[in-house]
N, C-alpha and C positions, 0 to 999 in steps of 0.2 A: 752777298752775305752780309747779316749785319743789319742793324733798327735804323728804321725812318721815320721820318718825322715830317709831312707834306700834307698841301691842302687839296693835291692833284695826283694820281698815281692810276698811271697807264702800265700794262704789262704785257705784252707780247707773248700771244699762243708759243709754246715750246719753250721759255724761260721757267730760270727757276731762282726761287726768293728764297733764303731763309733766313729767317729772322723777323722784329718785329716792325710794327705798321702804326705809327699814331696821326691821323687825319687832323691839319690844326687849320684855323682862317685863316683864306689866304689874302693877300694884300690888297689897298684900296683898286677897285677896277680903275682902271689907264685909257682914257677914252684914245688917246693916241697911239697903243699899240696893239696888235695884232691881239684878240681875245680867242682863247682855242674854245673852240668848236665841237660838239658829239658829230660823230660821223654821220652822213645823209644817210638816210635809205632812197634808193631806186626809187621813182616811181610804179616802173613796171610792177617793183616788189609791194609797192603799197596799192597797187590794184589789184596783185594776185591775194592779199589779204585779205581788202574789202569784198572782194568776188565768192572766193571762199568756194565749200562743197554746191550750196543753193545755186550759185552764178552759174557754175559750171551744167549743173542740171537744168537751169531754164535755158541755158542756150541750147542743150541736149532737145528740148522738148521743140522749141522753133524748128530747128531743125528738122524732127520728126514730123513735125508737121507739117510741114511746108513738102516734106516728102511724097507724106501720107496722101494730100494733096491733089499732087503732081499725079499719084496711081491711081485716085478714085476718077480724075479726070479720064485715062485711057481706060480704065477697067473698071465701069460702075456694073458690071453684072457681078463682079467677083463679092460687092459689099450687101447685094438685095441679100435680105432677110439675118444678113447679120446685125446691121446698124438699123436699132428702133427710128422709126417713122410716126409720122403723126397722125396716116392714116389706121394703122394698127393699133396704138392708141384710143382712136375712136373707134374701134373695133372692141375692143375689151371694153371701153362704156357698155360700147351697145348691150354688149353678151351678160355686163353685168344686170343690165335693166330687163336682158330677158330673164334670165334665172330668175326674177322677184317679178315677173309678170306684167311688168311696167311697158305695157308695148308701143306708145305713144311716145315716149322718149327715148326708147332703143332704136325706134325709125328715124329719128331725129339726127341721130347718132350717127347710125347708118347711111346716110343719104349726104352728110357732111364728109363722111370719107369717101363716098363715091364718088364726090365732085374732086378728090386728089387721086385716088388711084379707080380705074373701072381696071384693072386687071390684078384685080386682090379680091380670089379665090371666097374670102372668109367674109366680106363686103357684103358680095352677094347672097351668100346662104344664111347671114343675118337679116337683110331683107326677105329673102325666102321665107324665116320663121316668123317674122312677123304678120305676112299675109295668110299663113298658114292660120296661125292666134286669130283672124277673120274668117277663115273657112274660102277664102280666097286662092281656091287651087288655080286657077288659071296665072296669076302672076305669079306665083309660088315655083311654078313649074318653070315659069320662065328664069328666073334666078337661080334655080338650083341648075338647070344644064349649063347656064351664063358658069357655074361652082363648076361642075365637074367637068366643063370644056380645059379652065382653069387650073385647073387639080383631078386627074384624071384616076388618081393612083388611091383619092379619096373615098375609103368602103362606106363613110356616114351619112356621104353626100349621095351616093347612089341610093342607098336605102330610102332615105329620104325622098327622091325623087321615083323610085320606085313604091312607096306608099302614098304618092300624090297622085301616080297613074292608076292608083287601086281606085284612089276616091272618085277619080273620073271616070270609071268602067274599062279602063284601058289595059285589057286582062294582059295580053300579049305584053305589050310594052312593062308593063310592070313584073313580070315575069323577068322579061329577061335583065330590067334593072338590080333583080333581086340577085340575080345570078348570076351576072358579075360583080356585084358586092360581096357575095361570099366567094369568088377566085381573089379577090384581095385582102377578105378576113374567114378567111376558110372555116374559124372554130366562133366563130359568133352566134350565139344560141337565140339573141336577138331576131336575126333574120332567117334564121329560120323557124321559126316561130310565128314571123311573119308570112312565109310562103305559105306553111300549116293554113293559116289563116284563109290566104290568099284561094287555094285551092279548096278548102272545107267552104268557103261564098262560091266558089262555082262548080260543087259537086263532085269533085274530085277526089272521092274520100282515101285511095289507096295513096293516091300521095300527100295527103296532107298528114296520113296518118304515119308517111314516111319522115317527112320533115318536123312533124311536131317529136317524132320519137328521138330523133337529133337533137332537138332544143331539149330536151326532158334526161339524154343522157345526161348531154353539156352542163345543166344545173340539176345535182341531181337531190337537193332542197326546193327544187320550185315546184308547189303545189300547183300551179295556174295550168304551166304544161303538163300536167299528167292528168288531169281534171278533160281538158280537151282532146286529151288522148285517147281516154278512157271510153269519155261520150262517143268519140270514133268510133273507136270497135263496138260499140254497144249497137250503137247504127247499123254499122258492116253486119252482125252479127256473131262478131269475131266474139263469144262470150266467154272465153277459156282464156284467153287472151287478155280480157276484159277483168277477169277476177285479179289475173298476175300482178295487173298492171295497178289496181286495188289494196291489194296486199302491199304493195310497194308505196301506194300513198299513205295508205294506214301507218307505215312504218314513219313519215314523216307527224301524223297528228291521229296520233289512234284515240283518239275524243273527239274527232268530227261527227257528229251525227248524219251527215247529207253523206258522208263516203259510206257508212257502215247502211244507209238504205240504198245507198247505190249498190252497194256487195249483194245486198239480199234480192234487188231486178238482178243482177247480173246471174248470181248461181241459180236462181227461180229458173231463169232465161235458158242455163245450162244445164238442168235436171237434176240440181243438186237442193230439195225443199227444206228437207230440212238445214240445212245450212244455214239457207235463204232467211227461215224462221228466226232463227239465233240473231241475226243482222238486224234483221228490223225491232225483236224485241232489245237487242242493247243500243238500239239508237234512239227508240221509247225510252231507256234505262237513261240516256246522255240528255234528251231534252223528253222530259214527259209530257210538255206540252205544245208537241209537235204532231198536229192533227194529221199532216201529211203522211207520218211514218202510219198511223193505224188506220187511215183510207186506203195507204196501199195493201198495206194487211188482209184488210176485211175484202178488197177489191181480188187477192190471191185466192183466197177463200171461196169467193162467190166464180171465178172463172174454173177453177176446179169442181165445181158443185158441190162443196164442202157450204152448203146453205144454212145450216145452222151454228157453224161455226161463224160464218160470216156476219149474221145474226144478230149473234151475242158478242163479235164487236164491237159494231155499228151503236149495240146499245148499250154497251159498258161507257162509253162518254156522253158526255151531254153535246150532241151539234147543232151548233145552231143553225148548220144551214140543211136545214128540217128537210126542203126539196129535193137534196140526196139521195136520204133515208129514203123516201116516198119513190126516188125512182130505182133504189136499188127493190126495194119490197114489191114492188108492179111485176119486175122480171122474176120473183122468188116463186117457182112450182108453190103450187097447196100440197098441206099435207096430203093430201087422197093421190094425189099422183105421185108424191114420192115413193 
């Protein structure tokens, strides 16, 4: 207790001062005696400072690494397809220079990852698509099974390889490529759209008329499949079936003119004329200068012997392909026989 007055003042954790403090200069330095000293810090302690949070994290990371290491060495199956590669890499080149049609340097691409991995699945179905881009199914083929030996579980790659065996005549084989691509995309309106196809080129019309009816549920805005469908049954004769199915595309684009004259063959076909009539003349109504719709008209006309109806079709347009006219008028009774 009580003022001081020093050029030096140490105090001891757990003391206690009261009073006051005046710091004054303290006396010449004494080369001869003992000069105090600040207390050392540790080394240890002055490296755990300079080390700090960072120090301690990069040795975190050697460590990890060196781990990491040691497991890819016993277990490199555990890392395939997680840790990018450079052959996959030049895989998305490729894909990208196909999508923009560039097929000379997506092969490029392709054939530079093959020389790092031939057992990547996605290698060869990019080569695949390039020889395809030539009409080159024979190697085409050959790549895409090298794909699906590879990737078996692959629905795209089958399709694929199943419309390579279509191009070569190879009905069977591409059948059944198709059909195991939809046991692993079951609702893919793609391939079946495809079989439609597959089956409508070799006469098949009950099943194709089976499969495109799948594809036409699946989208049930795609004009394409119900168009095909349509023509189906029209074939078959199925023409009640033919209108429904009509009505349904109408409902997607009721200003087509080609559907509303396909209505009018269809009910013509199903004993429904007048109907038929109303079709064709609002498909005149949508394109009036749709010579087709009033040839077929006037041709309705003339098969029913409605001859002078058919007539004054024939003559209500100007045609210029005159030859028609002339061979429809050779088959027209004279009046004395009518």
């Amino acid at each position: 207790m009580g003022d001081i007055s020093t050029f030096h003042l140490v105090i001891d954790e757990g003391s206690n001062f009261e009073g006051r403090c005046k710091m004054i200069d303290g006396p010449p330095a004494d080369k001869g005696k003992d000069q105090v000293k600040p207390p050392e810090v540790a080394k240890s302690d002055q490296k755990e400072k300079k080390t700090g949070f960072w120090g301690k994290m990069s040795c975190l990371v050697v460590v990890l690494v060196f781990l990491g290491g040691i497991f890819f060495l016993k277990f490199p199956d555990f890392f395939r397809g997680i840790l990018p590669n450079e052959a996959d890499y030049l895989v998305g080149q490729g894909n990208s220079f196909l999508t923009k049609s560039r097929y000379e340097e997506a092969e490029v691409q392709f054939r530079n990852a093959l020389r790092l991995s031939r057992s990547n699945p996605f290698v060869h179905a990019g080569l695949g698509e390039v020889y395809l881009s030539r009409n080159n199914f024979r190697d085409a083929e050959v790549q895409f099974k090298r794909a699906v030996e590879l990737k078996p579980s692959d629905g795209e790659f089958r399709s694929k390889l199943a419309m390579i065996y279509s191009k070569l005549g190879q009905f069977e084989n591409a059948e059944s490529a198709y059909k195991q691509a939809l046991k692993l995309t079951p609702n893919d309106p793609a391939i079946f759209y495809s079989l439609a196809v597959l089956y409508k080129e070799k006469g098949s019309l009950d099943s194709a008329i089976e499969f495109i009816t799948k594809a036409a549920d699946l989208q049930k805005g795609d004009l394409e499949s119900r168009r095909i469908l349509i023509d189906l049954l029209l074939q078959s004769g199925r023409f009640g079936n033919a209108v429904s199915e009509l009505k349904l595309a109408l409902e997607i684009d009721e200003n087509d003119p080609v559907l509303h004259l396909t209505m009018g063959e269809a009910l013509m076909k199903n004993g429904e004329r007048a109907s038929a009539i109303k079709e064709f003349k609002r498909a005149e109504n949508l394109f009036p200068k749709n010579f087709e719709a009033k040839i077929r008209k006037a041709d309705w006309y003339f098969q029913k012997t409605l001859f002078e109806e058919s007539l004054n079709t024939y003559r209500a347009e100007s045609l210029p392909q005159g030859a028609v006219l002339d061979s429809q008028q050779k088959q027209v009774p004279s009046s004395s026989n009518l």
